[in-house]
Each structure stands twice: as C-alpha cells, then as structure tokens.
N, CA, C and O atoms as a GROMACS GRO file, in nm:
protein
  544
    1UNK      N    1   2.672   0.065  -1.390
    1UNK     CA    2   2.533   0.039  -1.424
    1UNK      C    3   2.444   0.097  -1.315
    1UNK      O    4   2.475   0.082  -1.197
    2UNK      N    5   2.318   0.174  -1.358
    2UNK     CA    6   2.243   0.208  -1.270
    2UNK      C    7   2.115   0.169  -1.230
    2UNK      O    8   2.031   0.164  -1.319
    3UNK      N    9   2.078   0.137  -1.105
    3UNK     CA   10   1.974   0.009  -1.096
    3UNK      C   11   1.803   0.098  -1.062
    3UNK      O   12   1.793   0.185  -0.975
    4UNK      N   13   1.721   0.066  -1.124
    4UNK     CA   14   1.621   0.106  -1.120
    4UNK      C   15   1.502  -0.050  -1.062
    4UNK      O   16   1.497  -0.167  -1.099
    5UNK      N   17   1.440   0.017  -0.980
    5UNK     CA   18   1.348  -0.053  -0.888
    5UNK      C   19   1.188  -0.063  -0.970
    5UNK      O   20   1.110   0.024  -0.929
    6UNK      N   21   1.136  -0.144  -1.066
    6UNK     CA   22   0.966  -0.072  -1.067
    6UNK      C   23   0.900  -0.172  -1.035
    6UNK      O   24   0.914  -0.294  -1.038
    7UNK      N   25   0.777  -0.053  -0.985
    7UNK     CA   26   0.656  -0.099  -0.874
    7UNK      C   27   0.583  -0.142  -0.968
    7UNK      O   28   0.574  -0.039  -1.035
    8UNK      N   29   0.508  -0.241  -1.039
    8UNK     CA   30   0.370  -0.196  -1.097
    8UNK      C   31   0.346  -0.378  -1.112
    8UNK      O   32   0.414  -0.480  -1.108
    9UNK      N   33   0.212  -0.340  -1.129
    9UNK     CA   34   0.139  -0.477  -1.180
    9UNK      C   35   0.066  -0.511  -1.306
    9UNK      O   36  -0.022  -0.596  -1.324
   10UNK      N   37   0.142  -0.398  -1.420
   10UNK     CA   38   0.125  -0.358  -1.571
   10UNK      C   39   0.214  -0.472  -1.644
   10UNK      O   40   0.299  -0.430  -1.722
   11UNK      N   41   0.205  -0.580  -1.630
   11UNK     CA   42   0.305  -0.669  -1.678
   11UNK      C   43   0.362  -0.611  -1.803
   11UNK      O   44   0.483  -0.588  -1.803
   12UNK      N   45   0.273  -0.577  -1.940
   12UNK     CA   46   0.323  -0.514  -2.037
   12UNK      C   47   0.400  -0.344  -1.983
   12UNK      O   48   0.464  -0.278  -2.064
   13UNK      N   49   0.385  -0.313  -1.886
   13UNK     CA   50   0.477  -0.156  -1.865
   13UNK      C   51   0.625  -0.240  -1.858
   13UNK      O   52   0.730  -0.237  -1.923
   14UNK      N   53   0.575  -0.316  -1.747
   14UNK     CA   54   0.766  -0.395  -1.689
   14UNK      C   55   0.815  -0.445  -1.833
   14UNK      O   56   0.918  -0.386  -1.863
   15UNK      N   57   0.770  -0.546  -1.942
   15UNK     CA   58   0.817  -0.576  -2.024
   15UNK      C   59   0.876  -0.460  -2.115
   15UNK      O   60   0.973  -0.479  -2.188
   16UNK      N   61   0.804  -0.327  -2.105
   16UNK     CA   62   0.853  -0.200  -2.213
   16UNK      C   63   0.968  -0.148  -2.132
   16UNK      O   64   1.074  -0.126  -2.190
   17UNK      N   65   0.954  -0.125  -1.994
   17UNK     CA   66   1.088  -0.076  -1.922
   17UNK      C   67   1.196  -0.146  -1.959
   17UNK      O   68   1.304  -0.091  -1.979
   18UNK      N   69   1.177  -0.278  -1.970
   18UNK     CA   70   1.285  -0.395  -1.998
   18UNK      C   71   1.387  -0.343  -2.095
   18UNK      O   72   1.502  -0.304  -2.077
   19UNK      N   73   1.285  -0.355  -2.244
   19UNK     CA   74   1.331  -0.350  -2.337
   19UNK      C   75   1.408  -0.196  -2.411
   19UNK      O   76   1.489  -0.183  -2.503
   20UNK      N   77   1.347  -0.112  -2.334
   20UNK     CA   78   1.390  -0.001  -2.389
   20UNK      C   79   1.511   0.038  -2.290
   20UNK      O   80   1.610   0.089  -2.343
   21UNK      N   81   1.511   0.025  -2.202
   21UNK     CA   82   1.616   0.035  -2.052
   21UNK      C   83   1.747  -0.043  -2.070
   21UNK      O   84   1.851   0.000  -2.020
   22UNK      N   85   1.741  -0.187  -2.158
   22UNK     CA   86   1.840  -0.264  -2.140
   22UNK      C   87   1.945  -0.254  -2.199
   22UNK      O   88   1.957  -0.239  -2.320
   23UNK      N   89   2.027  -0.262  -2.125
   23UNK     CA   90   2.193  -0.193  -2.135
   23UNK      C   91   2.241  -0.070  -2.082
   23UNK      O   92   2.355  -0.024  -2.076
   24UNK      N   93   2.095  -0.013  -2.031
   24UNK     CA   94   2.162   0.100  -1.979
   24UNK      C   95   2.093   0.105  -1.825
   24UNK      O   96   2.125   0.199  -1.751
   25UNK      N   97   2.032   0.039  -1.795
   25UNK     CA   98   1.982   0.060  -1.651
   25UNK      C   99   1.930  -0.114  -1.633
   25UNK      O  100   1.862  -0.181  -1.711
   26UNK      N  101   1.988  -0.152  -1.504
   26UNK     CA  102   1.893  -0.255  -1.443
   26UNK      C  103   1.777  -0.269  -1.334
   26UNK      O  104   1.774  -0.242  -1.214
   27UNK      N  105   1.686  -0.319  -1.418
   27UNK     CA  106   1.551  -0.308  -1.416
   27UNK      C  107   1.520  -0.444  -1.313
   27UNK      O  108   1.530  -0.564  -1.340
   28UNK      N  109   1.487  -0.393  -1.211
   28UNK     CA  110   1.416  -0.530  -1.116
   28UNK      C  111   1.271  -0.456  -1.070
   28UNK      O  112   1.243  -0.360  -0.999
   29UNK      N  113   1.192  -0.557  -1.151
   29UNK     CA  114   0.979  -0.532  -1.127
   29UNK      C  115   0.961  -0.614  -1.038
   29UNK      O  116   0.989  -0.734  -1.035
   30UNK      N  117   0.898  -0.528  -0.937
   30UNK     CA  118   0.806  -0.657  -0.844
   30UNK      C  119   0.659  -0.614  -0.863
   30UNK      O  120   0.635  -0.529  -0.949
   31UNK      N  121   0.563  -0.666  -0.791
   31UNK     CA  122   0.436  -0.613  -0.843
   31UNK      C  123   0.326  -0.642  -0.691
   31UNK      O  124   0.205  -0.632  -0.672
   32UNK      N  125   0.441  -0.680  -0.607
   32UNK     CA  126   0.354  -0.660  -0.444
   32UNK      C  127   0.417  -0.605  -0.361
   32UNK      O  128   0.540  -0.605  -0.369
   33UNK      N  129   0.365  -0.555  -0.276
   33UNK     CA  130   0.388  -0.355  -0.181
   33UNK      C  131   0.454  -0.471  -0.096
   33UNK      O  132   0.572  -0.442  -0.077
   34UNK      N  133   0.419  -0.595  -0.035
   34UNK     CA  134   0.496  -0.654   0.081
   34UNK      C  135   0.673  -0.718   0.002
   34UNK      O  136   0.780  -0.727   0.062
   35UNK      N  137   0.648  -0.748  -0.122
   35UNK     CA  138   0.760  -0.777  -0.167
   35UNK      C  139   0.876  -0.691  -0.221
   35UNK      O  140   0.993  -0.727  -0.236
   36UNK      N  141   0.823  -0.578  -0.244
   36UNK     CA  142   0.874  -0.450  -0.294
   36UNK      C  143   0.938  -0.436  -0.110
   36UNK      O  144   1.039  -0.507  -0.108
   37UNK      N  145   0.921  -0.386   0.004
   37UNK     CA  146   0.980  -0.363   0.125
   37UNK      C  147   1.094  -0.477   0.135
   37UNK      O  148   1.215  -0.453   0.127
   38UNK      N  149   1.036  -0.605   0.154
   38UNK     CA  150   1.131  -0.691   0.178
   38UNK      C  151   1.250  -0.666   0.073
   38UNK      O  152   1.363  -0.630   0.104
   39UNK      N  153   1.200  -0.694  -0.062
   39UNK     CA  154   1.357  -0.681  -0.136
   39UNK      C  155   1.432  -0.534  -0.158
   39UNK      O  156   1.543  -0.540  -0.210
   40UNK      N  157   1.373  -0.386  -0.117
   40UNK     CA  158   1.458  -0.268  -0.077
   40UNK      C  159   1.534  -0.300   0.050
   40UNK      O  160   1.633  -0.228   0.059
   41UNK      N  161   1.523  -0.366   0.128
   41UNK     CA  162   1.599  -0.381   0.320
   41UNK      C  163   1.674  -0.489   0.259
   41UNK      O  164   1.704  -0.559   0.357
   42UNK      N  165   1.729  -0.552   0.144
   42UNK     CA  166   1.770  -0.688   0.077
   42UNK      C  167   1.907  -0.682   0.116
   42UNK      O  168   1.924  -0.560   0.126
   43UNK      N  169   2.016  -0.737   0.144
   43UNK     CA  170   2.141  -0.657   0.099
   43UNK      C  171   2.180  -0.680  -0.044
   43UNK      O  172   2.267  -0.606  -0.090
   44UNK      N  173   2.118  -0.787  -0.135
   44UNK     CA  174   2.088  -0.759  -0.303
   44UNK      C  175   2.041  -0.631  -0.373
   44UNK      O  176   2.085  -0.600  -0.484
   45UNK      N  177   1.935  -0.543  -0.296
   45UNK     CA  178   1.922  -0.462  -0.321
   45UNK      C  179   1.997  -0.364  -0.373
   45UNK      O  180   2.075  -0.324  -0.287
   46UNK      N  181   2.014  -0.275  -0.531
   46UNK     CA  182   2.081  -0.117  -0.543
   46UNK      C  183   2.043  -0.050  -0.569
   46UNK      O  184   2.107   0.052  -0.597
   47UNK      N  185   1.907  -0.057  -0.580
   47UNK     CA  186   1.843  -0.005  -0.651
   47UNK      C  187   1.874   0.187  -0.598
   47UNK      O  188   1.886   0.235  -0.485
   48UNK      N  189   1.878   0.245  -0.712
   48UNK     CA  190   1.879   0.441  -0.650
   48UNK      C  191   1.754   0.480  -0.683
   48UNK      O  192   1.741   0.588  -0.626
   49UNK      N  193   1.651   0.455  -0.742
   49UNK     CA  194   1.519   0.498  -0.777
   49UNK      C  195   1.441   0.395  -0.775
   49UNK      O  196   1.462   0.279  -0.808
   50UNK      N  197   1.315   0.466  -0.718
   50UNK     CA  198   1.224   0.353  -0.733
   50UNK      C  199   1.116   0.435  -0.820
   50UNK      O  200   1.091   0.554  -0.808
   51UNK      N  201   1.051   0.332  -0.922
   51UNK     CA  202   0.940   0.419  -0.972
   51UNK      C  203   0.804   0.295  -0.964
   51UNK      O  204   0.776   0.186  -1.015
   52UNK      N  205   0.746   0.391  -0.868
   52UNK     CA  206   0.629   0.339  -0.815
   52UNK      C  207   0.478   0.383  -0.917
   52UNK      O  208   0.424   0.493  -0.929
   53UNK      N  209   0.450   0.277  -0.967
   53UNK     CA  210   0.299   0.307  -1.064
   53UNK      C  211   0.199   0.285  -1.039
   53UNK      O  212   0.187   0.176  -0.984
   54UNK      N  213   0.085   0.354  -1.059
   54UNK     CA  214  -0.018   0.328  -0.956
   54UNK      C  215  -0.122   0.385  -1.066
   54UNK      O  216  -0.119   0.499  -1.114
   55UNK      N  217  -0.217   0.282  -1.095
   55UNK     CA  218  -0.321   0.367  -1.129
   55UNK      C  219  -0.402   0.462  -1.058
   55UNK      O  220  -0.419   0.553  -1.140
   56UNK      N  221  -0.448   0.484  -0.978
   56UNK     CA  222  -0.501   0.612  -0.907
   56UNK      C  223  -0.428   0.600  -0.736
   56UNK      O  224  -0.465   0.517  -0.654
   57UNK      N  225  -0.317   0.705  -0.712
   57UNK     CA  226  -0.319   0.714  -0.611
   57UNK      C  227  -0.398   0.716  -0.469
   57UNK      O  228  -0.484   0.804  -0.468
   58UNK      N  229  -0.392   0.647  -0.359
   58UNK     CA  230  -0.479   0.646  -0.223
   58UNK      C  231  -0.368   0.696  -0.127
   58UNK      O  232  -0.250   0.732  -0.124
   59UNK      N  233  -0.471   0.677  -0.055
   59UNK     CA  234  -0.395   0.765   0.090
   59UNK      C  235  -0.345   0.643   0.151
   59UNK      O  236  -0.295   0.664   0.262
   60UNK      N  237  -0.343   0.516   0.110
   60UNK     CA  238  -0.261   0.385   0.133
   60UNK      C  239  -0.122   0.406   0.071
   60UNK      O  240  -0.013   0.379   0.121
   61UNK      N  241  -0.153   0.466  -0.064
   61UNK     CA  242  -0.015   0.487  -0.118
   61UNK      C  243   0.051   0.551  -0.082
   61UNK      O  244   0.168   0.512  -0.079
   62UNK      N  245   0.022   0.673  -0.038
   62UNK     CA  246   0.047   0.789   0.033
   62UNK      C  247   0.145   0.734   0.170
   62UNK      O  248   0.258   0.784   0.177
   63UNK      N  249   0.112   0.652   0.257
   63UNK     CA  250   0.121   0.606   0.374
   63UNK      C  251   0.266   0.541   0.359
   63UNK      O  252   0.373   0.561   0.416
   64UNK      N  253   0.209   0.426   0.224
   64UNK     CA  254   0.325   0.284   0.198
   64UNK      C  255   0.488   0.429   0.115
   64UNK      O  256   0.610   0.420   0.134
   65UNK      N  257   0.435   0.507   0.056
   65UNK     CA  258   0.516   0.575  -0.016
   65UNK      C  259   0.595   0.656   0.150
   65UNK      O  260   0.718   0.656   0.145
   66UNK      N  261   0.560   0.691   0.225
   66UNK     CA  262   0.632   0.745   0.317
   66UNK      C  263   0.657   0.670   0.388
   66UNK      O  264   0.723   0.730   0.472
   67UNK      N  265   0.645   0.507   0.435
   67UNK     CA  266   0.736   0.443   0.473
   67UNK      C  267   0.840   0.395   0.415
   67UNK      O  268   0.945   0.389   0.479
   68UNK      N  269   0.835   0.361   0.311
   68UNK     CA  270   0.981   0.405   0.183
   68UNK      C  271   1.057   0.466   0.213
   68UNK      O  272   1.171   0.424   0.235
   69UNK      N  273   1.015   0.601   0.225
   69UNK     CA  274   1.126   0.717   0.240
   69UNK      C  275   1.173   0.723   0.366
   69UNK      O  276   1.289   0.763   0.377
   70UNK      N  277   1.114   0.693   0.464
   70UNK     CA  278   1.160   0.710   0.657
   70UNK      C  279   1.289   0.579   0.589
   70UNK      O  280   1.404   0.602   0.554
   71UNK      N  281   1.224   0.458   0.590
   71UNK     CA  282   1.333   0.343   0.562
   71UNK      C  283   1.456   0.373   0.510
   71UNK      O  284   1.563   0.383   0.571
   72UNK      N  285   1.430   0.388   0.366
   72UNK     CA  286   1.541   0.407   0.252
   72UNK      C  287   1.540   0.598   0.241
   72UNK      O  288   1.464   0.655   0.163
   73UNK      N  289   1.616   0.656   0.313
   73UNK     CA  290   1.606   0.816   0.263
   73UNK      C  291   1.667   0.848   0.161
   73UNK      O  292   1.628   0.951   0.106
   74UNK      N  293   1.779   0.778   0.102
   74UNK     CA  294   1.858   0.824  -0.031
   74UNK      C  295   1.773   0.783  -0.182
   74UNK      O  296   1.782   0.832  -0.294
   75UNK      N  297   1.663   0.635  -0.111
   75UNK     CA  298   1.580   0.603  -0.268
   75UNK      C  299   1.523   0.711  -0.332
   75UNK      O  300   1.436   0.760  -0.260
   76UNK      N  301   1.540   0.783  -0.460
   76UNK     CA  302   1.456   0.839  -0.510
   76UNK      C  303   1.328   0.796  -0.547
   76UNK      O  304   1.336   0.679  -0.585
   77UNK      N  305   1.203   0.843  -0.553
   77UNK     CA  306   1.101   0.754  -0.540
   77UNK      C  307   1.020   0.901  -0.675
   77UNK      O  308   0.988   1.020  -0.667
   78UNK      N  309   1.021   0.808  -0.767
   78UNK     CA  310   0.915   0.858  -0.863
   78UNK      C  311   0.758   0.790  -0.881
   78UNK      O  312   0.728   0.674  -0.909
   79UNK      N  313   0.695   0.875  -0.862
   79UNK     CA  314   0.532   0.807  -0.906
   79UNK      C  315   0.532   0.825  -1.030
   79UNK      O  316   0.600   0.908  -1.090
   80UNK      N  317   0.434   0.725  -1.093
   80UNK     CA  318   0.345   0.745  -1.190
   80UNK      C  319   0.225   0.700  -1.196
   80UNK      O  320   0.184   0.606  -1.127
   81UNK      N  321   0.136   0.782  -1.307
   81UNK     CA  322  -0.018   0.722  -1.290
   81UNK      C  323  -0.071   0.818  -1.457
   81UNK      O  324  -0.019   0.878  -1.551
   82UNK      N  325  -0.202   0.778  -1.406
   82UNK     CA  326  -0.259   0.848  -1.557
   82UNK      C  327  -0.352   0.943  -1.507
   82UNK      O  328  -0.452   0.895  -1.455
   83UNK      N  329  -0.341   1.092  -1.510
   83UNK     CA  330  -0.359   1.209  -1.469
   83UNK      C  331  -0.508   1.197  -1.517
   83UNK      O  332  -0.524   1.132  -1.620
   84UNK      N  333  -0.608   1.248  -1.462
   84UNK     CA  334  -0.742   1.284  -1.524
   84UNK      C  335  -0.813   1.394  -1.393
   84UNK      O  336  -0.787   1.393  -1.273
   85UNK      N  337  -0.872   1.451  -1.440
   85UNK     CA  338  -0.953   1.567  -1.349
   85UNK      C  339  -1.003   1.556  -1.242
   85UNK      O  340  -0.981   1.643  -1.158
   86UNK      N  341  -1.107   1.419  -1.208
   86UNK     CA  342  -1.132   1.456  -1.105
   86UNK      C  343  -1.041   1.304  -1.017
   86UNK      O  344  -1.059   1.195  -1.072
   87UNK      N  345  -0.988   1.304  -0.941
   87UNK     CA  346  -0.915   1.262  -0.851
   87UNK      C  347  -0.917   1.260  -0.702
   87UNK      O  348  -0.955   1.362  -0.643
   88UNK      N  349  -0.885   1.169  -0.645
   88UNK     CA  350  -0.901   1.172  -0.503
   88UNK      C  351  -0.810   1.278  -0.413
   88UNK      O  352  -0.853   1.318  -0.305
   89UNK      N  353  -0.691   1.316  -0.460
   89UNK     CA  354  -0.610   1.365  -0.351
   89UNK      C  355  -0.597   1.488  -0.426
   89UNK      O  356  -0.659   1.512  -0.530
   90UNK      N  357  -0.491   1.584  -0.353
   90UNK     CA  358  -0.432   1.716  -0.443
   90UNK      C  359  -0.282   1.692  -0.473
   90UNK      O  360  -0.208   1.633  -0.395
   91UNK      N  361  -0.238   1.748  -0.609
   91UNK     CA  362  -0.130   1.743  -0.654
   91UNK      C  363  -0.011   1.774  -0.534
   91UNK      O  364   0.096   1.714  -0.523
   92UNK      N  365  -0.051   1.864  -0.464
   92UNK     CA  366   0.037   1.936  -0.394
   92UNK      C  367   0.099   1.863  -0.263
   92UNK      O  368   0.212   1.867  -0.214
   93UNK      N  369  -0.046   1.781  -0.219
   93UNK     CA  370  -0.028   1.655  -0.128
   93UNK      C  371   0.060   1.541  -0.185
   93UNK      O  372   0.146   1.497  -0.108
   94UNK      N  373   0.051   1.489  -0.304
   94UNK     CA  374   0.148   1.331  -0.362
   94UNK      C  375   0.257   1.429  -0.428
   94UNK      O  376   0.294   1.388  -0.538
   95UNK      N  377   0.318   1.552  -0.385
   95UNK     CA  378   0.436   1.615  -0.427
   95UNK      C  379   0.535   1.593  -0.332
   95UNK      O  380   0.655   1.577  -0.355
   96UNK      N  381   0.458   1.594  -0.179
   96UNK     CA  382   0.514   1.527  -0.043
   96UNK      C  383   0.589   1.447  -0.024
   96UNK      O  384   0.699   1.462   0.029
   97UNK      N  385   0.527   1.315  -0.078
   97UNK     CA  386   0.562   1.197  -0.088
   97UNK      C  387   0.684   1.134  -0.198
   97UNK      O  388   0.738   1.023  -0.190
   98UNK      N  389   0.706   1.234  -0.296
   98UNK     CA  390   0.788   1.161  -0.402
   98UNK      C  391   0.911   1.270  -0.439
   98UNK      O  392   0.908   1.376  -0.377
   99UNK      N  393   0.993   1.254  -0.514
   99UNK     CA  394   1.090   1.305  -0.608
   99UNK      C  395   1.036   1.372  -0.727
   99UNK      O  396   1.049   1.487  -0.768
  100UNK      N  397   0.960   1.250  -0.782
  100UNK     CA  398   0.886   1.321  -0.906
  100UNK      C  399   0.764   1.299  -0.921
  100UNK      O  400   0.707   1.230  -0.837
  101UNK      N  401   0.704   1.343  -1.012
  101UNK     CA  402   0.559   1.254  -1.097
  101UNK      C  403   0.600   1.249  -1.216
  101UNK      O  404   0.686   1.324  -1.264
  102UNK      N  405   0.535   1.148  -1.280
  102UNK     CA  406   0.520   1.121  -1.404
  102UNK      C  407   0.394   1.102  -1.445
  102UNK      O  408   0.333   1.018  -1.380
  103UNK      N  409   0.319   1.167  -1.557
  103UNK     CA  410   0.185   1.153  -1.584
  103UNK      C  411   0.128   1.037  -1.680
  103UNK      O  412   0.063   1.098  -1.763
  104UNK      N  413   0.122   0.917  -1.705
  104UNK     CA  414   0.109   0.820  -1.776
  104UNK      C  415  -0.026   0.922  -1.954
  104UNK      O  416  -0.108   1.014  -1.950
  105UNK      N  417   0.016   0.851  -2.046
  105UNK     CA  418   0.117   0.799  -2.093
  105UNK      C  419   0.268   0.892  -2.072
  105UNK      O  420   0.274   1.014  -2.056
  106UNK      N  421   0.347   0.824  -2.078
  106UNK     CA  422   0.503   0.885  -2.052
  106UNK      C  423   0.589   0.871  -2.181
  106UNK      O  424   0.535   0.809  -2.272
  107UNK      N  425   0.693   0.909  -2.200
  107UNK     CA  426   0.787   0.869  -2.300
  107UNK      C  427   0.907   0.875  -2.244
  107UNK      O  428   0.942   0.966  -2.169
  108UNK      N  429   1.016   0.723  -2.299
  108UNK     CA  430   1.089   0.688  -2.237
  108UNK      C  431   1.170   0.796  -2.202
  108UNK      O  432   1.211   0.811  -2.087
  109UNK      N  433   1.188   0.847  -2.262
  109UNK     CA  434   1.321   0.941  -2.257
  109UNK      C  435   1.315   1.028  -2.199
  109UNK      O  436   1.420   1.086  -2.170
  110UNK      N  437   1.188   1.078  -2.154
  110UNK     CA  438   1.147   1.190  -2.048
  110UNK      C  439   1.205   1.104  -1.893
  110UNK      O  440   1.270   1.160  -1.805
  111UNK      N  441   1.166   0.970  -1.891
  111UNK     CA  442   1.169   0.906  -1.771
  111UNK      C  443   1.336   0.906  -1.766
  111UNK      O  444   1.401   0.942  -1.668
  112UNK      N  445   1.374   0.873  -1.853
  112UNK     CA  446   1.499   0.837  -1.860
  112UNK      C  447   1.607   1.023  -1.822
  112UNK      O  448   1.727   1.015  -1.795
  113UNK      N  449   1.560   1.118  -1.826
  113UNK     CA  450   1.618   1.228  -1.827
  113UNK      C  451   1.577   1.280  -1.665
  113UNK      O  452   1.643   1.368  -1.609
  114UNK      N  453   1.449   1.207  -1.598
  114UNK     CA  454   1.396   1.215  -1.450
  114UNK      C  455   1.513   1.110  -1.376
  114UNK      O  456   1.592   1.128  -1.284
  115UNK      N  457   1.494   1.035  -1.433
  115UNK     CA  458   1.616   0.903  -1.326
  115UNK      C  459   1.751   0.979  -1.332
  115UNK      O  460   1.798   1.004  -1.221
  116UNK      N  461   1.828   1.024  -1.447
  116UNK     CA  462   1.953   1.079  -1.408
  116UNK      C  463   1.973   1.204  -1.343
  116UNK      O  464   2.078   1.242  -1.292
  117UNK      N  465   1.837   1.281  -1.352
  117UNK     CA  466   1.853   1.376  -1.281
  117UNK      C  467   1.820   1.396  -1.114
  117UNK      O  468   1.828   1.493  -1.039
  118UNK      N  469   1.774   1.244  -1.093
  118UNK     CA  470   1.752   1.245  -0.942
  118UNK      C  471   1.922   1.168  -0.925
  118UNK      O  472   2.014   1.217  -0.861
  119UNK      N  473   1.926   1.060  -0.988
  119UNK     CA  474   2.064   0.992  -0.993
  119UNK      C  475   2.224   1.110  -0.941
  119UNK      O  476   2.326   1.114  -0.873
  120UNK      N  477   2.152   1.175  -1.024
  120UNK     CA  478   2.323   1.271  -0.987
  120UNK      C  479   2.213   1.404  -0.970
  120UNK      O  480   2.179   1.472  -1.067
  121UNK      N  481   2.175   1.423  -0.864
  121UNK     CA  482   2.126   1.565  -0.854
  121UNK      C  483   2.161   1.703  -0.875
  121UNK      O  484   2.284   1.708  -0.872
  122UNK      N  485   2.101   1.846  -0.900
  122UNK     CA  486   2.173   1.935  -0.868
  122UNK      C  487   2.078   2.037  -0.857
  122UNK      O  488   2.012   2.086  -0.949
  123UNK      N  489   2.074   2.068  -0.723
  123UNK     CA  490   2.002   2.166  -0.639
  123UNK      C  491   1.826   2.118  -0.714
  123UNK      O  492   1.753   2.177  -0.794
  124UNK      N  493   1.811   1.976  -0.634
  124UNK     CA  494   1.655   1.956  -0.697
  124UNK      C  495   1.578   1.921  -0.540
  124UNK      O  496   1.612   1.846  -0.449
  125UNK      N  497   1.467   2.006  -0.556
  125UNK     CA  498   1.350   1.949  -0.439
  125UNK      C  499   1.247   1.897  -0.487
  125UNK      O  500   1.199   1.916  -0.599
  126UNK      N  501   1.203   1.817  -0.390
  126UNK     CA  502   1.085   1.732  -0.425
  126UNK      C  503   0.988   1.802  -0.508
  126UNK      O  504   0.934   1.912  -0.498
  127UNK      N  505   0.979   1.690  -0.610
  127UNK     CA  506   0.819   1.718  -0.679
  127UNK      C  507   0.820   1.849  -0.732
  127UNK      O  508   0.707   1.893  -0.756
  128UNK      N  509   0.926   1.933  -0.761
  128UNK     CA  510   0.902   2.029  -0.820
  128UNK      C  511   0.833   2.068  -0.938
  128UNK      O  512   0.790   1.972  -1.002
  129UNK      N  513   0.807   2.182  -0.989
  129UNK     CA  514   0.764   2.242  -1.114
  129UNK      C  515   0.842   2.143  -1.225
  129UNK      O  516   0.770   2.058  -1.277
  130UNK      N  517   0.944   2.145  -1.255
  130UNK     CA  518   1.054   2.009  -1.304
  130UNK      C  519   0.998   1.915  -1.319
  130UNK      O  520   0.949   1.870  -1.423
  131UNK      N  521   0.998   1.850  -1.152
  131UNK     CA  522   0.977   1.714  -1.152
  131UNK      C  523   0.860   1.641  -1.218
  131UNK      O  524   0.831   1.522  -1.236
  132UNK      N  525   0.790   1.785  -1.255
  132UNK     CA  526   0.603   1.698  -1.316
  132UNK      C  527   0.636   1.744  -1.488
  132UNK      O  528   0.670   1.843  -1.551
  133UNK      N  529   0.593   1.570  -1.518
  133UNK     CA  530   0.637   1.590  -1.645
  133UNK      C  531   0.471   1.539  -1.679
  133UNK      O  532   0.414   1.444  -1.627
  134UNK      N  533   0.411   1.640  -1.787
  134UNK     CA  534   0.258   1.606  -1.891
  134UNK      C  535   0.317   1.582  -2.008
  134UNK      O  536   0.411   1.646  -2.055
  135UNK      N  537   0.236   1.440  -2.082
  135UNK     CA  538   0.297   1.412  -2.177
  135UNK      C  539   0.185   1.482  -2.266
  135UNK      O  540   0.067   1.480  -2.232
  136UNK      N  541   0.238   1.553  -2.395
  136UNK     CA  542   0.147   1.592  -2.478
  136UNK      C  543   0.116   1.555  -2.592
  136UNK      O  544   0.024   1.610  -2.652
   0.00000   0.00000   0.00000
C-alpha cells in the first residue's frame, strides 16, 4: 500500500481524495502547517508524497515547502492550487520548491498517474514540463 500525505483545509477535497483513493492509496489529511511537520518527523509516519494545497501560493509557502524538503529529502512534495493570471510569484520560482504542480480543478487520475510517477521514478526532475499538469 502506498501512503499519501494531504495538506489542505478543503474538507470536501480530503473527503474526495478519500473516496476515490480508497483501496489503493492511504490517505492521512491534516489541515495545520504545525501539525503536518510534527506528524512527517512521526515514526507513524510513511507517507512517500505529500500533496500540499494551497489556494494561492506565498513566499510563507515557499519557505514552509523548503523546510519539508531540507527535513524529509526523499518526500515527494506536489503542490496544488487554482491557476489564474495574475499571481503573486513566478511559475519558475514554486518549480523550486516541489516535484510537481497540479493546477486545480484536477482529475483524479491525472493525480493518480503524478504520485506513481514520483513513487517509482524514472529519470524525473523537479517541476518539470511533465510535472505541470492544466486541466482542460
């Protein structure tokens, strides 16, 4: 079984991850940045991905997302959010910080084809051309 970590405070997202995920990935939601650290350093913890959701990325996220990665270097760490034009940061900057993006709305199966492909890698770098998935 493969354990997936999500960030968000979308109570209805965590309930859709649930349901569409179950049986094939375990799903542990937290929905606070101090509780999310404590339970990755857990030794409960297995999580191999984390997918962190954020309605508009900050340079807080930015910060909390690269102490993640110094900590945990093997977590894969996917963002998501809901893409719109004008925005605070540059794409090229929150490509830094993660494995992937995901552009909200998403579809499962796109997410689900990002987790196994960070899960068992093969020759993938961050945030690539790949890794950014637009849903159309």
């Amino acid at each position: 079984m493969n354990y997936i970590c999500l960030y968000t405070t979308d109570t209805d997202l965590a309930e859709a991850f649930q349901l569409y995920y179950e049986g094939k990935y375990r799903i542990k939601r937290i929905a606070e940045k101090s509780d999310l650290l404590k339970y990755l350093g857990s030794p409960e913890c297995k999580c191999q991905v984390l997918i962190f959701d954020s309605s508009n990325p900050t340079a807080q996220d930015f910060h909390f997302l690269d102490k993640i990665k110094q900590a945990f270097p093997e977590l894969k760490v996917i963002i998501s959010y809901v893409y719109f034009e004008e925005k605070n940061f540059s794409e090229s900057l929150l490509a830094t910080h993660v494995d992937a993006i995901l552009y909200k709305p998403f579809d499962f199966g796109e997410v689900d084809r990002r987790v196994q492909k960070l899960i068992q890698p093969t020759e993938h770098s961050p945030a690539s051309d790949d890794s950014v998935y637009h849903h159309s």
